[in-house]
C-alpha positions as a Markdown table, in Angstrom:
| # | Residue | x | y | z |
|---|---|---|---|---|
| 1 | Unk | 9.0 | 6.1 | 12.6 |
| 2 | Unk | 6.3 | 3.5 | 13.7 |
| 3 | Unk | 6.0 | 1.7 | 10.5 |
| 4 | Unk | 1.9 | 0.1 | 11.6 |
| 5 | Unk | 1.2 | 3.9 | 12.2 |
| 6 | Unk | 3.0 | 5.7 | 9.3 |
| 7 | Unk | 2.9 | 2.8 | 6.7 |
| 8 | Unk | -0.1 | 0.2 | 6.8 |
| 9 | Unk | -3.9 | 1.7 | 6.9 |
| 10 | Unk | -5.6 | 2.1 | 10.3 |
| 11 | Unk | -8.1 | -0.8 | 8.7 |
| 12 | Unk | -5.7 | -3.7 | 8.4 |
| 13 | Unk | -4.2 | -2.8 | 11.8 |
| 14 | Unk | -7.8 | -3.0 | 13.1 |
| 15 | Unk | -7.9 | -6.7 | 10.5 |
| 16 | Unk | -4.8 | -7.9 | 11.9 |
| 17 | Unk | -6.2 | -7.7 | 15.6 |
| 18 | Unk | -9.4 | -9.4 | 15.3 |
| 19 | Unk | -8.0 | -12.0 | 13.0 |
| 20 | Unk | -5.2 | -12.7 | 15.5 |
| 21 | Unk | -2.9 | -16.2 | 14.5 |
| 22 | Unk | -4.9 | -16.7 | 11.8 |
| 23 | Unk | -3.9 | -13.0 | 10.6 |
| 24 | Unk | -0.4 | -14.5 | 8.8 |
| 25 | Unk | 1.7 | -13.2 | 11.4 |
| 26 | Unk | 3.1 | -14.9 | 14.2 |
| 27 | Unk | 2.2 | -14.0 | 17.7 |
| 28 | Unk | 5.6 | -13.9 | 19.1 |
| 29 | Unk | 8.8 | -15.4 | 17.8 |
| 30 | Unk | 10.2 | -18.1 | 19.8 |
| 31 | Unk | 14.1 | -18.5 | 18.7 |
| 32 | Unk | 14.2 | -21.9 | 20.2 |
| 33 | Unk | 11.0 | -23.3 | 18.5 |
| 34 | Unk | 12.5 | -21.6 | 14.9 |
| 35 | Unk | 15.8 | -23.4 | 15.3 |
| 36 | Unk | 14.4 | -26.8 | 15.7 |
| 37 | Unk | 12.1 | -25.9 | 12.7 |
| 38 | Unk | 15.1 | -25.3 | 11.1 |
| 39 | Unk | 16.4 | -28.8 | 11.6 |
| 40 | Unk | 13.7 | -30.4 | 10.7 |
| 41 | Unk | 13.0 | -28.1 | 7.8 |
| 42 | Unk | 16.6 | -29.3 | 6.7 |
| 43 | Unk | 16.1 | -32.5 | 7.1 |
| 44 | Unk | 13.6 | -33.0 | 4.7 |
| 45 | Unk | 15.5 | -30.8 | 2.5 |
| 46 | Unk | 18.4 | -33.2 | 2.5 |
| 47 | Unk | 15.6 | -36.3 | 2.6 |
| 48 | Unk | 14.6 | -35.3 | -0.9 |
| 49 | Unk | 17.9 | -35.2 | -2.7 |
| 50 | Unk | 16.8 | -39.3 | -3.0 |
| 51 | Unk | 14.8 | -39.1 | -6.0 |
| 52 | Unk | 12.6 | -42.7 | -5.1 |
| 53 | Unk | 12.0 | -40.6 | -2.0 |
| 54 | Unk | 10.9 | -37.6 | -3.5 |
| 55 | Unk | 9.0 | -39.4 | -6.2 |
| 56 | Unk | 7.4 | -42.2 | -4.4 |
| 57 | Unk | 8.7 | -45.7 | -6.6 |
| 58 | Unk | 7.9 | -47.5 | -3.7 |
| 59 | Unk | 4.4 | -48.8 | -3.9 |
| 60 | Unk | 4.0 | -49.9 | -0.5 |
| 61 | Unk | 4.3 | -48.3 | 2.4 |
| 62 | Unk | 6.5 | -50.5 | 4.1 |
| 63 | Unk | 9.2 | -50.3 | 1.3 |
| 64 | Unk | 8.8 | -46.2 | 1.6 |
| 65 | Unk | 9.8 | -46.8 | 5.2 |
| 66 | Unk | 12.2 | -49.0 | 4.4 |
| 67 | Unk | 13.7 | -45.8 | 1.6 |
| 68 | Unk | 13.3 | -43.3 | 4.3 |
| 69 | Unk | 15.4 | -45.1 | 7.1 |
| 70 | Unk | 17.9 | -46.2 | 4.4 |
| 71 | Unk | 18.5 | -42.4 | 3.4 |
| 72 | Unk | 18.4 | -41.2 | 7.2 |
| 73 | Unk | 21.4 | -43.9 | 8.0 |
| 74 | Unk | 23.2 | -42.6 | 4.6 |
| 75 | Unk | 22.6 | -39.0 | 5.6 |
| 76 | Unk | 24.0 | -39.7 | 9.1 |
| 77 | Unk | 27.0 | -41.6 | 8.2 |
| 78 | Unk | 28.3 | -38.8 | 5.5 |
């Protein structure tokens, strides 16, 4: 069973040529690139278990940066 031939209309095959990247589907799937995408991904994830982090107090930008590096040493040292 070819699922683009038995399952999706000839015309969005057609779309999903000319539209290329931009068609929501990834070219080709790079293992490598997804697993550092994963860590960084993560990162965040864990990043925004700090509530000033994820809610901005800080008004200046230098005291977000200081947030952020504080919560990266944290996260490393657990």
């Amino acid at each position: 069973m070819n699922v683009d031939r038995d399952v999706v209309p000839r015309g969005q095959i057609a779309r999903r040529t000319v539209k290329g990247s931009a068609g929501g589907r990834l070219p080709a799937f790079d293992p490598e690139l997804y697993k550092l995408r994963n860590v960084v991904e993560r990162c965040f994830n864990r990043l925004k278990q700090f509530r000033g982090l994820a809610t901005r107090f800080a008004k200046r930008a230098v005291y977000h940066r200081a947030e952020i590096i504080l919560a990266c040493i944290i996260l490393h040292l657990r």
